[in-house]
gemmi code that builds the backbone of each chain (N, CA, C; Angstrom):
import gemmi

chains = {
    "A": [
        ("UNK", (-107.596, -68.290, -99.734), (-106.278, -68.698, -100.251), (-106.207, -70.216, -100.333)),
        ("UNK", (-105.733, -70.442, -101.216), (-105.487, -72.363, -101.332), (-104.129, -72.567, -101.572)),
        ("UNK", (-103.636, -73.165, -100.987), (-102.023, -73.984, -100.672), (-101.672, -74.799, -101.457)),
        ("UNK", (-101.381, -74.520, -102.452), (-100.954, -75.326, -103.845), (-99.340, -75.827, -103.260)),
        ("UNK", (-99.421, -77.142, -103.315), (-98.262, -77.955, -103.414), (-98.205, -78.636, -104.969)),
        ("UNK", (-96.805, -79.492, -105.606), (-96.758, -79.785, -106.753), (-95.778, -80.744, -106.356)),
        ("UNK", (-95.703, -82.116, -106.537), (-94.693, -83.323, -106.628), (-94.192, -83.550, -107.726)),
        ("UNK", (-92.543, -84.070, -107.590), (-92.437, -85.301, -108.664), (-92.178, -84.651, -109.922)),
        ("UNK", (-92.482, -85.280, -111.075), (-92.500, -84.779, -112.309), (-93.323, -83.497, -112.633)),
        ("UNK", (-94.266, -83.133, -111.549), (-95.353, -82.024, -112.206), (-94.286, -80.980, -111.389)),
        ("UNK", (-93.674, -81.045, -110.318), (-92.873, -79.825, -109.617), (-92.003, -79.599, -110.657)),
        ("UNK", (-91.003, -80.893, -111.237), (-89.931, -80.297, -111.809), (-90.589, -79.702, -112.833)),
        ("UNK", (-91.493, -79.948, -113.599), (-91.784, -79.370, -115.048), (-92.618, -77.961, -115.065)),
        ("UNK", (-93.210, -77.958, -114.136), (-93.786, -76.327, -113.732), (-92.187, -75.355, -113.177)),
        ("UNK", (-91.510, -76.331, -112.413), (-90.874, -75.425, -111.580), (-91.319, -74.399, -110.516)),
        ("UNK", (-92.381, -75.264, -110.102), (-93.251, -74.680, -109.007), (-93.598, -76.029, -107.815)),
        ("UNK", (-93.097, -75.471, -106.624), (-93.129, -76.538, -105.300), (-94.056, -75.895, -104.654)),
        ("UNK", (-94.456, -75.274, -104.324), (-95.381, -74.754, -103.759), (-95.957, -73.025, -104.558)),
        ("UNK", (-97.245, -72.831, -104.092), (-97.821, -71.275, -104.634), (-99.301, -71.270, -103.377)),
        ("UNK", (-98.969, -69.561, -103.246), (-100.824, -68.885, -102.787), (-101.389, -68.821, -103.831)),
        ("UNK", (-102.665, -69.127, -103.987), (-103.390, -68.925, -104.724), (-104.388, -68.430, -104.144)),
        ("UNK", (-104.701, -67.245, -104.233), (-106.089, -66.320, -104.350), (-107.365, -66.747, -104.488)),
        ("UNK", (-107.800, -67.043, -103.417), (-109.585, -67.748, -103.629), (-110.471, -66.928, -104.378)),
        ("UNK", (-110.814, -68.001, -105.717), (-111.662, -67.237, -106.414), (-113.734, -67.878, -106.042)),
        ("UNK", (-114.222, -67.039, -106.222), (-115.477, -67.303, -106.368), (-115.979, -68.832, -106.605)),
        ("UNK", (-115.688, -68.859, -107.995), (-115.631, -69.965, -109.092), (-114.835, -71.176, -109.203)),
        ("UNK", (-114.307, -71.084, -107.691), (-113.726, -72.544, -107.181), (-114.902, -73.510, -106.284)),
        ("UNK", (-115.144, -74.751, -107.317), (-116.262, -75.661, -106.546), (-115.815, -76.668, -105.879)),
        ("UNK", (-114.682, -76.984, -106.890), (-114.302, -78.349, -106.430), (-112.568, -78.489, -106.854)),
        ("UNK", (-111.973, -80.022, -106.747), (-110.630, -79.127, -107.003), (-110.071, -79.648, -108.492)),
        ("UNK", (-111.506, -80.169, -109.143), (-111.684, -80.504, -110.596), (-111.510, -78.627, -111.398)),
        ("UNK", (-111.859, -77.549, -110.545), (-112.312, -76.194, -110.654), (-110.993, -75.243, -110.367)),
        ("UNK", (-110.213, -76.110, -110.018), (-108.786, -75.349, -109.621), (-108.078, -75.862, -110.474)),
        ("UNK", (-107.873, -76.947, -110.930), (-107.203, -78.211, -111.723), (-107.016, -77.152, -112.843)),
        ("UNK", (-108.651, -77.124, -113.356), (-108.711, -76.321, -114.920), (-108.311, -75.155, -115.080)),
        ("UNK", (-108.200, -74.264, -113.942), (-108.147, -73.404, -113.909), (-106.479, -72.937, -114.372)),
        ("UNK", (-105.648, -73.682, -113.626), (-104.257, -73.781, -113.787), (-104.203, -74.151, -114.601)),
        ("UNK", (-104.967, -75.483, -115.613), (-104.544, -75.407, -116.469), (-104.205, -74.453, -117.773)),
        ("UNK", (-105.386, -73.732, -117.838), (-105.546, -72.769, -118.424), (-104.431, -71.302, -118.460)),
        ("UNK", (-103.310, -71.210, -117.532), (-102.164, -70.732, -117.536), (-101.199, -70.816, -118.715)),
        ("UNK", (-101.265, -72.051, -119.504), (-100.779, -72.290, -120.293), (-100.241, -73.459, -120.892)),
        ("UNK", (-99.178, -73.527, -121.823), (-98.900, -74.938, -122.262), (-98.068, -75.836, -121.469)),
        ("UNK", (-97.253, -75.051, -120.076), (-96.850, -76.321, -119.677), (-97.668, -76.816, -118.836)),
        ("UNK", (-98.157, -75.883, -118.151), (-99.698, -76.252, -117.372), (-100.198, -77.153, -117.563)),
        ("UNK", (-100.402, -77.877, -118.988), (-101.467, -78.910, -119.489), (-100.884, -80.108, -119.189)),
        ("UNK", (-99.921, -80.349, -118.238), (-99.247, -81.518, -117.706), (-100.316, -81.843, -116.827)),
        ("UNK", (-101.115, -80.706, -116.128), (-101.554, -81.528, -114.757), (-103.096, -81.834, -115.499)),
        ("UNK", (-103.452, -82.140, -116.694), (-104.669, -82.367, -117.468), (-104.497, -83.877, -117.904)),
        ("UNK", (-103.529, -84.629, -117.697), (-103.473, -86.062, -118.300), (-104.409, -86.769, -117.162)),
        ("UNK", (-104.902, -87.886, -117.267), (-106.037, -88.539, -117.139), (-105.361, -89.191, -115.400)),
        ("UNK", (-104.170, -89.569, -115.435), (-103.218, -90.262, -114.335), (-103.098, -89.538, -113.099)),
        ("UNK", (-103.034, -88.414, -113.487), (-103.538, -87.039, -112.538), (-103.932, -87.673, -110.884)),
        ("UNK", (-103.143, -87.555, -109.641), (-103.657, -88.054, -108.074), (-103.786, -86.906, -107.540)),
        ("UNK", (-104.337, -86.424, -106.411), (-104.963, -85.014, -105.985), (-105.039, -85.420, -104.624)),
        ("UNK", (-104.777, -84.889, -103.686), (-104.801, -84.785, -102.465), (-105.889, -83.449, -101.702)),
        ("UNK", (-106.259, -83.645, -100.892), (-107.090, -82.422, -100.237), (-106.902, -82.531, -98.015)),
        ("UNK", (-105.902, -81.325, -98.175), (-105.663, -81.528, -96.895), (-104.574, -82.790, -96.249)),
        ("UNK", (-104.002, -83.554, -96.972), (-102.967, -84.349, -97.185), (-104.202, -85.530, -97.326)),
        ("UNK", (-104.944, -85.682, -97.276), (-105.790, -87.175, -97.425), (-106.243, -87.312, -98.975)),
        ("UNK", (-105.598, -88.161, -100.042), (-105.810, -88.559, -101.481), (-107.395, -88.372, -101.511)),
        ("UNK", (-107.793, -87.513, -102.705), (-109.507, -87.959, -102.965), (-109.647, -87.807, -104.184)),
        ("UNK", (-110.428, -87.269, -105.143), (-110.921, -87.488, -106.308), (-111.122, -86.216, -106.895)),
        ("UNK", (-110.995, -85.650, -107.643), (-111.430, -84.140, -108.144), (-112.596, -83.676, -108.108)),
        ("UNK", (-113.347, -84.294, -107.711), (-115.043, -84.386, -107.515), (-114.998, -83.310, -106.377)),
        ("UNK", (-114.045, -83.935, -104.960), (-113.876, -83.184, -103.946), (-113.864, -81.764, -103.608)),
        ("UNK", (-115.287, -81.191, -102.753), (-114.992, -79.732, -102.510), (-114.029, -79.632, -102.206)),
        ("UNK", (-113.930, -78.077, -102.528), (-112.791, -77.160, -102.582), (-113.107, -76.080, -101.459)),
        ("UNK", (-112.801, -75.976, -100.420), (-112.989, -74.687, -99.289), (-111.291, -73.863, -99.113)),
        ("UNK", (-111.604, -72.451, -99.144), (-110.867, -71.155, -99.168), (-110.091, -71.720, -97.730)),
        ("UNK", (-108.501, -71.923, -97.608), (-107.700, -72.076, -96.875), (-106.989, -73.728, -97.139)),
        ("UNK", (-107.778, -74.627, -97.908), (-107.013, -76.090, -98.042), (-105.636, -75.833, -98.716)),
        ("UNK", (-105.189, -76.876, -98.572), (-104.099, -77.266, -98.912), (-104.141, -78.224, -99.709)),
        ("UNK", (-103.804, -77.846, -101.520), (-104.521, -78.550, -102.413), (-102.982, -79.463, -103.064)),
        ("UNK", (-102.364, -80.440, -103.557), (-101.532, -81.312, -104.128), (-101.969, -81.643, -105.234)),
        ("UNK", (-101.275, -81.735, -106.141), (-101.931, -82.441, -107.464), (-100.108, -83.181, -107.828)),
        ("UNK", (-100.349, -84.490, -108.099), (-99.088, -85.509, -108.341), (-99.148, -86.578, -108.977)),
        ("UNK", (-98.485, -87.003, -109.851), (-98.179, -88.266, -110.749), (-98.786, -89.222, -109.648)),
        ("UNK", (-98.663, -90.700, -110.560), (-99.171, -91.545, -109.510), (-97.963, -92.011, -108.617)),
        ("UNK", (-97.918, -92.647, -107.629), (-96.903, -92.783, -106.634), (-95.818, -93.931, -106.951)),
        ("UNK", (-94.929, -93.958, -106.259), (-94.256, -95.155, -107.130), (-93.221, -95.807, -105.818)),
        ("UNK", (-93.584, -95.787, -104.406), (-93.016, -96.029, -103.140), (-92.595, -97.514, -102.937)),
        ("UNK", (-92.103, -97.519, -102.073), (-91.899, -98.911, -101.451), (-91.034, -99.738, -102.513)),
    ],
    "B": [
        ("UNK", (-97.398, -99.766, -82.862), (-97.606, -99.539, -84.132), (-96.405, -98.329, -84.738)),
        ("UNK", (-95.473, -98.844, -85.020), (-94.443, -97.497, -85.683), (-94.689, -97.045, -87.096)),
        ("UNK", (-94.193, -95.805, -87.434), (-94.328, -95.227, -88.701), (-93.075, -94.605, -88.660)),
        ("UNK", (-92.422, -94.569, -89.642), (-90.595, -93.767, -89.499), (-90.493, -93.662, -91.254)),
        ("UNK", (-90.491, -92.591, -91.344), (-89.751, -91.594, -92.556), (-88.673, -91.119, -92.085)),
        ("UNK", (-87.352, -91.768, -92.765), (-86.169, -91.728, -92.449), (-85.082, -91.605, -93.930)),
        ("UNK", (-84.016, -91.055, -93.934), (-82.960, -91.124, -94.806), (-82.112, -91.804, -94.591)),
        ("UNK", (-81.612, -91.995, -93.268), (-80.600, -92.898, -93.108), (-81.100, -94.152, -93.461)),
        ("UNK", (-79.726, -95.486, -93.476), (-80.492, -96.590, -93.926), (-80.793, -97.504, -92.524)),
        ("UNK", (-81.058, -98.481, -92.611), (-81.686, -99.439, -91.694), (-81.443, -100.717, -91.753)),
        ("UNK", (-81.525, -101.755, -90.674), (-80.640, -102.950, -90.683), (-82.020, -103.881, -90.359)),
        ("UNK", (-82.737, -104.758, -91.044), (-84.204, -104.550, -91.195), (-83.853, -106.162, -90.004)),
        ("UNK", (-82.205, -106.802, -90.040), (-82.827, -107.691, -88.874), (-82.849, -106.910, -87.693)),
        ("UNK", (-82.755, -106.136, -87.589), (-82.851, -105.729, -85.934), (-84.329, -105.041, -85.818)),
        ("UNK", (-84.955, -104.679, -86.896), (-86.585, -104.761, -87.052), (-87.185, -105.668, -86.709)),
        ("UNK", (-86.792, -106.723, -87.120), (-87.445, -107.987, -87.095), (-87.605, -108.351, -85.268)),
        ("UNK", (-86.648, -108.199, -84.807), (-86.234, -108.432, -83.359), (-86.792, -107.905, -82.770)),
        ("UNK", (-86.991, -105.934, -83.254), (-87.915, -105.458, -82.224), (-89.127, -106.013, -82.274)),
        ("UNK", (-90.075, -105.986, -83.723), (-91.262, -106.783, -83.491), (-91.602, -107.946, -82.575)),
        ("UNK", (-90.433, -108.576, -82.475), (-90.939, -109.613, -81.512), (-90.890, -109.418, -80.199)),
        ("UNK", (-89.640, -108.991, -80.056), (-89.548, -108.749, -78.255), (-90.105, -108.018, -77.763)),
        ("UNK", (-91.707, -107.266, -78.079), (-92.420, -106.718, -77.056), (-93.135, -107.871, -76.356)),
        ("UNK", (-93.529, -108.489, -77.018), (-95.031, -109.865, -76.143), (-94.708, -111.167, -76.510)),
        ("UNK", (-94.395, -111.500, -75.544), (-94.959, -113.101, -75.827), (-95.851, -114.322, -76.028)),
        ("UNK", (-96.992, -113.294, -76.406), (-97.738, -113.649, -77.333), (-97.983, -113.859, -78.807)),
        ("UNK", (-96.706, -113.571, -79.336), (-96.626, -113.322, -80.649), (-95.969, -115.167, -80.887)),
        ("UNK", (-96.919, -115.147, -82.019), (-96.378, -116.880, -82.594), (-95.663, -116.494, -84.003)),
        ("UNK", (-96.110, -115.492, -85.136), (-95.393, -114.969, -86.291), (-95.172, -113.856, -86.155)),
        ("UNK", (-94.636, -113.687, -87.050), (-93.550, -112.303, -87.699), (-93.473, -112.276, -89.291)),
        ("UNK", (-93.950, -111.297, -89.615), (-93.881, -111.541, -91.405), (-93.456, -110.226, -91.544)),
        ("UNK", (-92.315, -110.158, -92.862), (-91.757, -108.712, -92.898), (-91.204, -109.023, -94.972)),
        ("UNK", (-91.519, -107.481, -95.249), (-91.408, -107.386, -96.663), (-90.298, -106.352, -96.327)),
        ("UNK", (-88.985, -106.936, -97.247), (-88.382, -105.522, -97.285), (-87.686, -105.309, -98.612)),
        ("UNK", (-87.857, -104.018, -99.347), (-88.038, -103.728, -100.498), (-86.474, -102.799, -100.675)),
        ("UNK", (-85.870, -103.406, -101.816), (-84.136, -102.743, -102.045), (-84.240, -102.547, -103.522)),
        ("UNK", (-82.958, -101.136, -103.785), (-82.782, -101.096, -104.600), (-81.892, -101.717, -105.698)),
        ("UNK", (-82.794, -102.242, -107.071), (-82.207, -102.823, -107.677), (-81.450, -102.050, -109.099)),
        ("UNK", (-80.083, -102.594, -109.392), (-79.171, -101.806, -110.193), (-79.626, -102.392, -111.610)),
        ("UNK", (-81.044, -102.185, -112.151), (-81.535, -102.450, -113.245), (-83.109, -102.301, -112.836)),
        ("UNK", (-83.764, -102.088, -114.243), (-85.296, -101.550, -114.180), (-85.535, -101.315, -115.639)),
        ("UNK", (-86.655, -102.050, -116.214), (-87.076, -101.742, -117.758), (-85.995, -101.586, -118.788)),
        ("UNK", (-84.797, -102.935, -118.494), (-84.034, -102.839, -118.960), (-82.405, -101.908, -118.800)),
        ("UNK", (-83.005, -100.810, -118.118), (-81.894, -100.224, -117.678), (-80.894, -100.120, -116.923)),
        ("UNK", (-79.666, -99.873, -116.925), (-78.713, -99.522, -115.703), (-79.436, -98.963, -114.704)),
        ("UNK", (-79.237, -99.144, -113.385), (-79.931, -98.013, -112.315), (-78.619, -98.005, -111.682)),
        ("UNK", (-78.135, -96.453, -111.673), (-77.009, -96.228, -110.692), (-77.281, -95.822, -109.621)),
        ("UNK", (-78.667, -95.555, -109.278), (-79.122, -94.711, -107.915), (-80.250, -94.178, -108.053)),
        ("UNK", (-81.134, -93.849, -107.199), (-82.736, -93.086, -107.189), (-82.440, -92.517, -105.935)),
        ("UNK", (-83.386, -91.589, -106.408), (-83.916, -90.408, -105.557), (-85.316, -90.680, -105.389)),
        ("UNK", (-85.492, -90.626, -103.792), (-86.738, -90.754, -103.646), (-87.498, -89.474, -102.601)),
        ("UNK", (-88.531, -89.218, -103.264), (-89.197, -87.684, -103.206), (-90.579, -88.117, -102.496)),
        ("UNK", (-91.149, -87.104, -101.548), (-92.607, -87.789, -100.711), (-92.553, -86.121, -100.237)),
        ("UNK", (-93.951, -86.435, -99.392), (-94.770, -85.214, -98.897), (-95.195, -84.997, -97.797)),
        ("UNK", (-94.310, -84.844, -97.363), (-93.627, -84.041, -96.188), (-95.637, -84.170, -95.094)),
        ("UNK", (-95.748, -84.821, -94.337), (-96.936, -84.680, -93.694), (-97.802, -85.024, -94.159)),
        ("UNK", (-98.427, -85.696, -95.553), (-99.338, -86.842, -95.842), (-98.589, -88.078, -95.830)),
        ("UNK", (-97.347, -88.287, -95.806), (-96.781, -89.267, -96.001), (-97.287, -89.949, -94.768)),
        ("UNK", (-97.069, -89.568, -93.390), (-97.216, -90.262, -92.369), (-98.052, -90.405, -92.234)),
        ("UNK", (-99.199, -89.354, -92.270), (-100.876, -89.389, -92.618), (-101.087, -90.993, -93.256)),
        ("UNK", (-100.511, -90.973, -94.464), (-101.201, -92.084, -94.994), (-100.777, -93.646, -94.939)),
        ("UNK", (-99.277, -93.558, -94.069), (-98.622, -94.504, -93.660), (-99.283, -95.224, -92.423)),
        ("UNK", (-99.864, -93.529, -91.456), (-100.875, -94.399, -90.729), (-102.368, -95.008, -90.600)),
        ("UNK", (-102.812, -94.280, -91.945), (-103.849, -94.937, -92.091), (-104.139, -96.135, -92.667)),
        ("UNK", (-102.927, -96.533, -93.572), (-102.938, -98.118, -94.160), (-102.401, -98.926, -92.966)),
        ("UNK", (-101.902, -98.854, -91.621), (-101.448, -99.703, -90.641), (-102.935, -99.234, -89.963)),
        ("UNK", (-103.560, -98.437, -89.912), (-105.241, -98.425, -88.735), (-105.945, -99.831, -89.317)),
        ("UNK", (-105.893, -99.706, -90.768), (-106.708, -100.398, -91.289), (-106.640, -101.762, -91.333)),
        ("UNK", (-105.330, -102.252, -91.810), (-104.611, -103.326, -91.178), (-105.252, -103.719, -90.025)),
        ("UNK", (-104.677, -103.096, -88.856), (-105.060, -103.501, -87.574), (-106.697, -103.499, -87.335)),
        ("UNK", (-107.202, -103.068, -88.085), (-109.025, -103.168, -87.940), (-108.962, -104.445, -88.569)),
        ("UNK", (-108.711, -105.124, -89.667), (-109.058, -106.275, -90.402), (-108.622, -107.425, -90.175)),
        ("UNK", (-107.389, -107.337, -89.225), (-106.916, -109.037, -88.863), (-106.148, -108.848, -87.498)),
        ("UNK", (-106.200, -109.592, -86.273), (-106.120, -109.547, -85.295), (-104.694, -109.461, -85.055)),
        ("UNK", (-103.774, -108.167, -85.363), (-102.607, -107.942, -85.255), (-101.812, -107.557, -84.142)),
        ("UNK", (-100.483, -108.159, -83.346), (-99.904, -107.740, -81.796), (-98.855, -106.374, -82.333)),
        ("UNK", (-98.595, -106.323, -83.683), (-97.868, -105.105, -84.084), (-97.331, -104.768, -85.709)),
        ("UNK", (-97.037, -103.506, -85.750), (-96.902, -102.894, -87.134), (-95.881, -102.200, -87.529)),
        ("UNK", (-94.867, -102.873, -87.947), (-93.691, -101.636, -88.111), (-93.819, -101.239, -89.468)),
        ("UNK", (-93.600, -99.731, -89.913), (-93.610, -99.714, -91.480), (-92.654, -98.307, -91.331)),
        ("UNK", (-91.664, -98.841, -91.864), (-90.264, -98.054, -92.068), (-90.194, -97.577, -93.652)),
        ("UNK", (-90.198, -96.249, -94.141), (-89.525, -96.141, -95.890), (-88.657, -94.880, -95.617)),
        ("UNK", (-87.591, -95.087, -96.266), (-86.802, -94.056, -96.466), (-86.739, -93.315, -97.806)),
        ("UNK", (-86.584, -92.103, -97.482), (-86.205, -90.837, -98.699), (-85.149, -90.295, -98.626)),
        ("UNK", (-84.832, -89.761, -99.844), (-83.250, -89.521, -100.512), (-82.866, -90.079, -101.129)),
        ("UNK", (-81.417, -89.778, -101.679), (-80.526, -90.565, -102.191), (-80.558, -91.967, -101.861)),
        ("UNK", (-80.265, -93.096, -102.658), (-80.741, -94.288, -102.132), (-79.637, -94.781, -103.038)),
        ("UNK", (-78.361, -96.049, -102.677), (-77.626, -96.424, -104.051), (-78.067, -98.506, -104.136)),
        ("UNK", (-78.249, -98.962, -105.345), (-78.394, -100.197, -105.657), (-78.108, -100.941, -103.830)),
        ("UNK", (-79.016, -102.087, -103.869), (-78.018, -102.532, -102.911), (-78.909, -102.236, -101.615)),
        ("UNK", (-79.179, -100.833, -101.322), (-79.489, -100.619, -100.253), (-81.239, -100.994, -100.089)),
        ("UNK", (-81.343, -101.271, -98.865), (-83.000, -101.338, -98.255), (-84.011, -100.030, -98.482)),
        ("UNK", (-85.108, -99.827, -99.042), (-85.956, -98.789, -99.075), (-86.671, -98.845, -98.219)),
        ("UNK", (-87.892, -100.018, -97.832), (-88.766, -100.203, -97.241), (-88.573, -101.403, -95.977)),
        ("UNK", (-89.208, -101.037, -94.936), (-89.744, -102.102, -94.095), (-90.922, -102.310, -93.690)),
        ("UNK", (-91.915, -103.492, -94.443), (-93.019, -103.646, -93.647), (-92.832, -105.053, -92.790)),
        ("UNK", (-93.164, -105.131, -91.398), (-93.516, -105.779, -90.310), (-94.514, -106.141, -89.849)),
        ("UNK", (-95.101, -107.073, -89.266), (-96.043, -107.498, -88.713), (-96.341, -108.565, -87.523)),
        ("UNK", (-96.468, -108.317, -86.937), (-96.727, -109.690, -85.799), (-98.145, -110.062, -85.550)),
        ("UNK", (-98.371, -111.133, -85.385), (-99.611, -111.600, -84.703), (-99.871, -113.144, -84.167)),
        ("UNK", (-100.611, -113.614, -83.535), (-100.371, -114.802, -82.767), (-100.076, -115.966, -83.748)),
        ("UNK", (-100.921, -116.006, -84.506), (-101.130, -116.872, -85.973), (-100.284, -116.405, -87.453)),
        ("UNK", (-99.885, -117.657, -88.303), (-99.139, -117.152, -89.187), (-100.451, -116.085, -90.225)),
        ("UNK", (-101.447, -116.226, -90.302), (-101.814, -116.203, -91.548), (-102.749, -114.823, -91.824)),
        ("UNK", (-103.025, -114.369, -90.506), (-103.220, -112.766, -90.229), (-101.987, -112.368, -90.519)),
        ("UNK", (-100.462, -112.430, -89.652), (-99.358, -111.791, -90.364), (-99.024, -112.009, -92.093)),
        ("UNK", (-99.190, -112.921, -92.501), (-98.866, -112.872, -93.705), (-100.077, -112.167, -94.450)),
        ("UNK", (-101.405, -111.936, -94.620), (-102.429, -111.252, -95.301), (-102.297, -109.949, -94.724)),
        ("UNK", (-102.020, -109.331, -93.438), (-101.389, -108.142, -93.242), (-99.999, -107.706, -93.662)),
        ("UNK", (-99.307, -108.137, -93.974), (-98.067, -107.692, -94.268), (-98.290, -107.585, -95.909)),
        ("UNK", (-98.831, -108.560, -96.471), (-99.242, -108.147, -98.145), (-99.986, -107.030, -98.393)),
        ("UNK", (-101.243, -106.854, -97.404), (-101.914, -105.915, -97.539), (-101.316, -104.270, -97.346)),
        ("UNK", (-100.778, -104.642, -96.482), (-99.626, -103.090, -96.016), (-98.463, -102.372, -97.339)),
        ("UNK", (-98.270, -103.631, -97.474), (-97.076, -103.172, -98.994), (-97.676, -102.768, -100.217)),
        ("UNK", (-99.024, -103.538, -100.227), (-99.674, -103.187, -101.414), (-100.475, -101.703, -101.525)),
        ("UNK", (-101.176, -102.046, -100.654), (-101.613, -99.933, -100.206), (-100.267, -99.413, -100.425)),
        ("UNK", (-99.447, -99.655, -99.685), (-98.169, -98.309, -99.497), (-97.768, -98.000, -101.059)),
        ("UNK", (-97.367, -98.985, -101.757), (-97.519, -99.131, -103.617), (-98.279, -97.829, -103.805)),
        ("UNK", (-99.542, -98.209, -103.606), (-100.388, -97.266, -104.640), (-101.352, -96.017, -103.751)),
        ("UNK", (-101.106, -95.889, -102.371), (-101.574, -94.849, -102.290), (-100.542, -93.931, -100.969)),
        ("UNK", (-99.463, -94.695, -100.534), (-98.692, -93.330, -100.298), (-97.728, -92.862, -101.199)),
        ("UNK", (-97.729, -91.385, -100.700), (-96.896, -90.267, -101.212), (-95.389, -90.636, -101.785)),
        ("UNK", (-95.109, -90.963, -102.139), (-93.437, -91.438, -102.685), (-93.298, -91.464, -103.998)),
        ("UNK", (-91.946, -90.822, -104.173), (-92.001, -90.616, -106.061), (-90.559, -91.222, -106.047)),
        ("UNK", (-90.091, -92.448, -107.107), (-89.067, -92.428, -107.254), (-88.070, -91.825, -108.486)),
        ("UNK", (-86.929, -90.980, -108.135), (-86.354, -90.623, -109.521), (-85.017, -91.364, -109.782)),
        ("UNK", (-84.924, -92.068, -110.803), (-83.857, -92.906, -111.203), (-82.707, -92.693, -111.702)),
        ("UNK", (-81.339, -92.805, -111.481), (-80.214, -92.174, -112.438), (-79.849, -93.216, -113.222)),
        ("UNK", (-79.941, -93.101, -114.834), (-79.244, -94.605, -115.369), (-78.475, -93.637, -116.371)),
        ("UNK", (-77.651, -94.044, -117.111), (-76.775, -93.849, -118.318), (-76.838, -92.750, -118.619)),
        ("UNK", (-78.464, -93.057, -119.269), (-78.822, -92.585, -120.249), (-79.980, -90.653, -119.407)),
        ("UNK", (-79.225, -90.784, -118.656), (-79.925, -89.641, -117.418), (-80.688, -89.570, -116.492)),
        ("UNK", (-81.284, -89.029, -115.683), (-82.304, -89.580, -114.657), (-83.782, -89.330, -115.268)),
        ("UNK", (-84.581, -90.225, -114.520), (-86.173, -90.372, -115.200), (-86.592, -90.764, -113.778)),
        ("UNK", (-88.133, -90.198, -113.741), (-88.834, -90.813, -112.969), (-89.228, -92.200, -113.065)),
        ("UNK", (-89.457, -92.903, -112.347), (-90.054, -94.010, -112.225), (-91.860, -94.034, -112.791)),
        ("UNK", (-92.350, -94.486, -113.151), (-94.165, -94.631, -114.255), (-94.316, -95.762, -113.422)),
        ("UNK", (-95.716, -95.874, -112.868), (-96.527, -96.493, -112.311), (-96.947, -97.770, -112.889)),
        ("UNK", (-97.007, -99.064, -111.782), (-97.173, -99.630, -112.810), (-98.560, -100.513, -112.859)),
        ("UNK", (-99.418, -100.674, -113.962), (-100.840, -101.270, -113.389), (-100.822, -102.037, -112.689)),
        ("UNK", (-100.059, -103.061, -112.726), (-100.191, -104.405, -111.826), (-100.148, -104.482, -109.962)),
        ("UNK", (-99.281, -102.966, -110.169), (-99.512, -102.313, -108.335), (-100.781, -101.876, -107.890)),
        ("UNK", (-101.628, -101.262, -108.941), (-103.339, -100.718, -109.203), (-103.880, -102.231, -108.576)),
        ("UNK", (-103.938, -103.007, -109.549), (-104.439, -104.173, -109.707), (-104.689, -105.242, -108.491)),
        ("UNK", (-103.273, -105.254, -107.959), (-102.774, -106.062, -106.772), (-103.472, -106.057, -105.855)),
        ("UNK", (-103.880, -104.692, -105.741), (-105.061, -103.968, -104.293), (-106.146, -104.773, -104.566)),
        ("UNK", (-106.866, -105.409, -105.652), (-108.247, -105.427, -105.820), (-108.424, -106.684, -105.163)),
        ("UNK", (-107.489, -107.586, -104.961), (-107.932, -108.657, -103.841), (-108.061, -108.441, -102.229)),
        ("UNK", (-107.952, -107.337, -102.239), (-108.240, -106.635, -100.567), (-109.303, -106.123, -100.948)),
        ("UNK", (-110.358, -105.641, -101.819), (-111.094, -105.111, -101.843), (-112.548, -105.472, -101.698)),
    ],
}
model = gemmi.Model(1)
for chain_id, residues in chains.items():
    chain = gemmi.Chain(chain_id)
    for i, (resn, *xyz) in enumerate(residues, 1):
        res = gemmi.Residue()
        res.name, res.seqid = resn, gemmi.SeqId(i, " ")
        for name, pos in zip(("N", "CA", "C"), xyz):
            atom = gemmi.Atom()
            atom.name, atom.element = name, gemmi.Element(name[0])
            atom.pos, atom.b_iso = gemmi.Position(*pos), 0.0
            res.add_atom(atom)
        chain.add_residue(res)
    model.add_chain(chain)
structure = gemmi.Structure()
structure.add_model(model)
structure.setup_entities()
């Protein structure tokens, strides 16, 4: 299972704050989950723009980053704090 | 070393005060504190909403103050941001710093605000006129980092 969280502009526009997602096989990395959602459909293709920040386990990394069955995966605009 | 994700607001001189009155060893104090302004890209700003993640936030609040404190010989670290409703006017952020010398506090206290910019969790959403919008990133916060680098 992977712990899909969603921030910001990608929560409101999915209308999704959190989801289980079902560990598939064919998850390598979380470049492999990314596409995968995207592939849901057209509003989906929000989380495909290039600006795209990704978290793994709450620590920011790169989509490159394995993907292991139980993380807690974020995908969010870039930040805009302080 | 404090970290505080808070809604209520904050009175950033009495920050300032605590930083100092632990040691008397402390010769500076350098503190950034970041408010909201009732205009942005031209626009009215009547108020923002500010949105973060719940448990990386602090995660990553404390890892830009570890790092800090690894790179310049620092006596302390306050870094205060609040979420929610927020109206013009009011304080968002507090970064703090003490250390014996001015010039570790001042290259730590830049360094702290500038990470917090671009790699913690915080989204701001804006109300102006013309409806609310998120806040868009802006390169020059990207950029800023690369003299720490």
């Amino acid at each position: 299972m992977i712990h899909l969280q969603l921030f910001a502009r990608y929560r409101e526009t999915l209308g999704v704050e959190h989801e289980q997602i079902p560990w598939r096989d064919d998850f390598r990395d979380l470049r492999s989950l990314r596409d995968a959602l995207v592939q849901r459909g057209a509003a989906w293709q929000v989380l495909d723009e290039t600006q795209l920040m990704c978290a793994r386990n709450q620590t920011m990394c790169s989509l490159d980053e394995t993907l292991e069955d139980g993380d807690e995966i974020a995908f969010f605009p870039p930040v805009t704090g302080g | 070393m404090g970290i505080v994700v808070q809604n209520a607001s904050f009175d950033p001189g009495q920050m300032l005060n605590q930083l100092h009155a632990s040691q008397l060893g402390i010769g500076a104090v350098v503190s950034f504190v970041g408010y909201v302004r009732d205009f942005n890209e031209g626009r009215e700003v009547a108020g923002m909403l500010l949105e973060h993640y719940p448990g990386m936030t602090e995660k990553a609040l404390q890892a830009i103050t570890e790092e800090a404190a690894e790179r310049w010989p620092l006596l302390g670290i306050e870094v205060l941001h609040r979420v929610g409703h927020l109206a013009p006017g009011e304080p968002i952020v507090f970064v703090g710093v003490s250390s014996a010398h001015r010039q570790a506090a001042f290259d730590a206290c830049h360094f702290v605000i500038d990470y917090l910019k671009t790699r913690a969790p915080f989204w701001k959403k804006e109300n102006t006129p013309e409806g609310s919008a998120w806040v868009e990133a802006r390169e020059t916060d990207e950029s800023a980092l690369a003299r720490w680098q």
